[in-house]
Kinemage of the C-alpha trace (Angstrom):
@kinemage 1
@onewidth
@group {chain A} dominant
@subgroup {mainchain}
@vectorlist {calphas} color= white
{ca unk a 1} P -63.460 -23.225 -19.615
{ca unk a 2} L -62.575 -23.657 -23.218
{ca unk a 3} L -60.531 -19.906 -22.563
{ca unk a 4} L -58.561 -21.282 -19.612
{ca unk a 5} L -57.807 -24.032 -21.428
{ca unk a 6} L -56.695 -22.437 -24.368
{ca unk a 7} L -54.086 -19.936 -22.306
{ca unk a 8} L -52.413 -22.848 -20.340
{ca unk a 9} L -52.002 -24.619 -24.046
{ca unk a 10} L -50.149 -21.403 -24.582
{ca unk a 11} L -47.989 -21.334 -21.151
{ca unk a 12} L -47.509 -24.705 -21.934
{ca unk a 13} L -45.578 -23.678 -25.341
{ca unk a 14} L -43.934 -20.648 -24.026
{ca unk a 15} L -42.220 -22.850 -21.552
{ca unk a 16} L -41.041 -25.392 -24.071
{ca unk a 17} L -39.177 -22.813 -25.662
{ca unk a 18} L -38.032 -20.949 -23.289
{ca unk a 19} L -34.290 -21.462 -23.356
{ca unk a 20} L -32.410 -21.667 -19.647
{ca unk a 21} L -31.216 -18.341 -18.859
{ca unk a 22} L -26.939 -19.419 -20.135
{ca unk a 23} L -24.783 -19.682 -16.761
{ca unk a 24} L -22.167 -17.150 -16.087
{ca unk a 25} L -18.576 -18.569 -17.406
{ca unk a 26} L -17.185 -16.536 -14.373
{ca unk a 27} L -16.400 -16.928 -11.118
{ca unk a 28} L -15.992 -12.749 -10.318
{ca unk a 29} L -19.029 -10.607 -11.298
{ca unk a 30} L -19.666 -10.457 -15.130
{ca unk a 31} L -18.085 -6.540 -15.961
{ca unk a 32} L -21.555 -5.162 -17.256
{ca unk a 33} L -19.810 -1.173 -17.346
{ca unk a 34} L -18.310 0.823 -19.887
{ca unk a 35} L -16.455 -1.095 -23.141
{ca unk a 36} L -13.768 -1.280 -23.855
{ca unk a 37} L -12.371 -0.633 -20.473
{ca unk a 38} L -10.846 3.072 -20.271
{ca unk a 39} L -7.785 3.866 -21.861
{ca unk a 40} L -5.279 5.516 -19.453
{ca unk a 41} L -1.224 6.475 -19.784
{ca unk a 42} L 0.275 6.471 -16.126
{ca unk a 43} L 4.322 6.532 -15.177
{ca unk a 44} L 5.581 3.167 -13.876
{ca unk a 45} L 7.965 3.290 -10.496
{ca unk a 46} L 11.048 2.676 -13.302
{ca unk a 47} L 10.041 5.745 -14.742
{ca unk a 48} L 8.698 4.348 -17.826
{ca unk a 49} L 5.254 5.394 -19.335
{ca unk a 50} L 2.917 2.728 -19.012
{ca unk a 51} L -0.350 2.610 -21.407
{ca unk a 52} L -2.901 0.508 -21.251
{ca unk a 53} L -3.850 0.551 -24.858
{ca unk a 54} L 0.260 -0.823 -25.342
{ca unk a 55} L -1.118 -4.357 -23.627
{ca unk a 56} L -3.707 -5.159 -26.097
{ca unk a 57} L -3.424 -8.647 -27.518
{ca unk a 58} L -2.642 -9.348 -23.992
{ca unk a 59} L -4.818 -10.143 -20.884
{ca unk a 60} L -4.875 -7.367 -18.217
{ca unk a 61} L -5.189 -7.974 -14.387
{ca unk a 62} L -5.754 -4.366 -13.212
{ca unk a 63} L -5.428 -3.602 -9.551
{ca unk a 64} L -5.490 -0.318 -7.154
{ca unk a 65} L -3.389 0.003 -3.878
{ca unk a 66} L -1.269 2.121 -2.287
{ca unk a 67} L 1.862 1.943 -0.096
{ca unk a 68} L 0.437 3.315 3.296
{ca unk a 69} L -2.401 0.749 3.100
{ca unk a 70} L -2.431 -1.261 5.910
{ca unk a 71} L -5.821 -3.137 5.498
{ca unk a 72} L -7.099 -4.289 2.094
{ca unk a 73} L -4.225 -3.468 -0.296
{ca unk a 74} L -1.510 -5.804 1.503
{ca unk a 75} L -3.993 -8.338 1.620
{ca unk a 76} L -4.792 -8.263 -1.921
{ca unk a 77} L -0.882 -7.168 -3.692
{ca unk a 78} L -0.229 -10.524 -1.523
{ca unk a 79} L -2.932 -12.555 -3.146
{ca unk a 80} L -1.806 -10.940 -6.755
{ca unk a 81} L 1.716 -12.219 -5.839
{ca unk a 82} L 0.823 -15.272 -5.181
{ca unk a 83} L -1.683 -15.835 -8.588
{ca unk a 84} L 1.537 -14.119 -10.687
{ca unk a 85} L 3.711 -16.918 -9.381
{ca unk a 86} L 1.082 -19.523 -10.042
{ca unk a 87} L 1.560 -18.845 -13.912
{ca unk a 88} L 3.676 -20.213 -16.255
{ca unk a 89} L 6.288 -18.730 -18.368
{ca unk a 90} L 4.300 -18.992 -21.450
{ca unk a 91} L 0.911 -17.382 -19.496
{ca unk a 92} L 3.150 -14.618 -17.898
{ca unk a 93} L 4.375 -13.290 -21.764
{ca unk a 94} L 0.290 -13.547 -22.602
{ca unk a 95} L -1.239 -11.896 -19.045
{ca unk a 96} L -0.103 -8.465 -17.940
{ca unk a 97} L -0.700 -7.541 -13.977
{ca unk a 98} L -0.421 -3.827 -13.151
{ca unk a 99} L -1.428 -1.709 -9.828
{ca unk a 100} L -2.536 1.738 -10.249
{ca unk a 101} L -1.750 4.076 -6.630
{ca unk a 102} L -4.520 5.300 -4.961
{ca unk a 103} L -1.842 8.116 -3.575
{ca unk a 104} L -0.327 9.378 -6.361
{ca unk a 105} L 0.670 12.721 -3.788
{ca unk a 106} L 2.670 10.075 -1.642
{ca unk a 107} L 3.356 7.233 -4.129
{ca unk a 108} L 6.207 8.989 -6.237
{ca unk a 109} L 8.381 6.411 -8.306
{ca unk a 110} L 10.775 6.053 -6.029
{ca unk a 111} L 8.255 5.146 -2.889
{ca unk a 112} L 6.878 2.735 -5.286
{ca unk a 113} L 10.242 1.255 -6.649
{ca unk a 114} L 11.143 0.457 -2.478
{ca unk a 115} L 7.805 -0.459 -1.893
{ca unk a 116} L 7.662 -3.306 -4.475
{ca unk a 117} L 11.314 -4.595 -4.144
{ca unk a 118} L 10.269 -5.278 -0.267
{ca unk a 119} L 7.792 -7.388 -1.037
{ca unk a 120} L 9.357 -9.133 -4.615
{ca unk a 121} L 6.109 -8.135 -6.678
{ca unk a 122} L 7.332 -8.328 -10.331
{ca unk a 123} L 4.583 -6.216 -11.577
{ca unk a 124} L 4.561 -2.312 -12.933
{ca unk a 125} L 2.763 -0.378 -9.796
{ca unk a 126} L 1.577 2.792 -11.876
{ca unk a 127} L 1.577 6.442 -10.123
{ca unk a 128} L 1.857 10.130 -11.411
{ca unk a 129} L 0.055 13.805 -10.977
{ca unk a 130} L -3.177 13.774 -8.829
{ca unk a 131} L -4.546 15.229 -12.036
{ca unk a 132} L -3.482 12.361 -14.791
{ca unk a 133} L -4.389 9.638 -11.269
{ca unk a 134} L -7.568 10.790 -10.098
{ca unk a 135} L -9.535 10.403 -13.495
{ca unk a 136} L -8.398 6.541 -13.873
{ca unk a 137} L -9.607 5.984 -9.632
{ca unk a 138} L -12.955 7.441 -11.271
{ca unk a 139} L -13.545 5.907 -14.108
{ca unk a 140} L -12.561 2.172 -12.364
{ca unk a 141} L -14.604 3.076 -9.429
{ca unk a 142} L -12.355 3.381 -6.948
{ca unk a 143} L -13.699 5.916 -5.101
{ca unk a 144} L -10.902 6.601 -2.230
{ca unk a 145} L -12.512 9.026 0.338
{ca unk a 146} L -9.688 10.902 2.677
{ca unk a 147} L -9.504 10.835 6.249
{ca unk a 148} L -7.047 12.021 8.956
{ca unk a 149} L -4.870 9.916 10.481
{ca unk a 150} L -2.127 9.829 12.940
{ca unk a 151} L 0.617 9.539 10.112
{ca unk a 152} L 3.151 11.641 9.409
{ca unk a 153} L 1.306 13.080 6.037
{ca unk a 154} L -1.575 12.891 7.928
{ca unk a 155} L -4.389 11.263 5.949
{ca unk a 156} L -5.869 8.271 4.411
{ca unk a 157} L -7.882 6.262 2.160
{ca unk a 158} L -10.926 4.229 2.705
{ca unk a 159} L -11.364 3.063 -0.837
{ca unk a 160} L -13.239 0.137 -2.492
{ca unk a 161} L -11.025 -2.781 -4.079
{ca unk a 162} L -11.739 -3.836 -7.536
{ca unk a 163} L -9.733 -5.791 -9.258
{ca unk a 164} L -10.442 -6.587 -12.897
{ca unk a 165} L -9.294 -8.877 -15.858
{ca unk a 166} L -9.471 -7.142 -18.921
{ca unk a 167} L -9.210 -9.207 -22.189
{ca unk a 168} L -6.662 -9.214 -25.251
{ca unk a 169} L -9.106 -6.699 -27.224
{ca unk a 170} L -9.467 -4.690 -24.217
{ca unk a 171} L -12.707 -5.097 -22.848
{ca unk a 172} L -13.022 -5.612 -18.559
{ca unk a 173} L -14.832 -8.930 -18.665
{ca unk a 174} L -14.861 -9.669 -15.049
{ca unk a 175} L -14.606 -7.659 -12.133
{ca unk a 176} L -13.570 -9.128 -8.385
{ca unk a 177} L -14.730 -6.649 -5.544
{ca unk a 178} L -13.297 -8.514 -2.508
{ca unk a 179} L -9.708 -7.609 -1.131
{ca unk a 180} L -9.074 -11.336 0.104
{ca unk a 181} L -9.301 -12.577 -3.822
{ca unk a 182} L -10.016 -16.800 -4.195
{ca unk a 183} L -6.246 -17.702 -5.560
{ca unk a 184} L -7.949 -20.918 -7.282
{ca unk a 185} L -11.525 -19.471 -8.892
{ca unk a 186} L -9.515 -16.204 -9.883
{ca unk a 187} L -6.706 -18.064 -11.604
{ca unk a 188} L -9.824 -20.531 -13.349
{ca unk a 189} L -11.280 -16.667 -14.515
{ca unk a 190} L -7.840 -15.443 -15.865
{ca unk a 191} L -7.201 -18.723 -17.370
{ca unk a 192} L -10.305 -18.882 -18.803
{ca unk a 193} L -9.983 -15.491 -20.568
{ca unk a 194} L -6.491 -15.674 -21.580
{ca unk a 195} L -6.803 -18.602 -23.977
């Protein structure tokens, strides 16, 4: 008896002082990958080179679509749209949005350039070689698988969606997996990060 009552005196201590597991600040999935997030160089659709490493000091919403997309990617460039018009002035010059193709042998500059201007997004949309794309789809987890399709280049993507906020030091704090992103808990996340 005396033993039993000794180890629930000490159960009894160990869960005094137990500390609360802390909650999660975010409303996305807590980025628990690779840090800092991967560096990668791809060509904007004005040409320009775009770096990643170029936006530190800022906050980073990275994104991955492509122009033939007709089921998650509109869906989520829209959603983007709207949380880059939710900003201010002062948050735009601190956050930095940017899409990265997952068809860099379709997505050329120029399909990107027309692509964006139909739909107003104010963002660089990133494309170049298969060989300098494929690498970033990897390392982010994209993972676009090809199919055929009825199109006049005559494939696909079925792809996953992540979309992640990167801070000013460069480190992917928060990952979103869903194409349909929450306009108000994202914008709390990127808020949150960028101040």
């Amino acid at each position: 008896m005396k033993w039993l009552s000794l180890l629930l005196a000490f159960m009894f201590v160990g869960c005094i002082g137990a500390s609360p597991e802390p909650e999660d600040p975010y409303h996305g999935f807590e980025w628990t990958g690779t840090n800092p997030a991967p560096l990668f160089m791809l060509e904007s659709s004005d040409g320009e080179l775009w770096s990643l490493e170029e936006q530190r000091n800022k906050t980073v919403v990275l994104a991955f679509t492509y122009t033939r997309c007709y089921a998650t990617c509109p869906v989520t460039s829209a959603t983007l749209a709207a949380i880059y018009d939710a900003l201010t002035d002062e948050e735009k010059d601190r956050i930095s949005f940017v899409s990265v193709t997952i068809d860099p042998w379709h997505d050329s500059p120029t399909v990107l350039t027309n692509w964006t201007e139909e739909r107003g997004y104010e963002w660089p949309h990133l494309t170049g070689s298969p060989e300098a794309v494929v690498p970033v789809l990897n390392e982010y987890g994209v993972d676009p698988v090809n199919f055929e399709d009825d199109s006049d280049e005559g494939y696909g993507f079925s792809h996953t969606q992540p979309t992640y906020i990167i801070d000013e030091t460069g480190n992917a704090l928060v990952l979103w997996t869903e194409p349909d992103l929450p306009l108000d808990l994202f914008l709390e996340d990127l808020r949150l990060i960028a101040e």
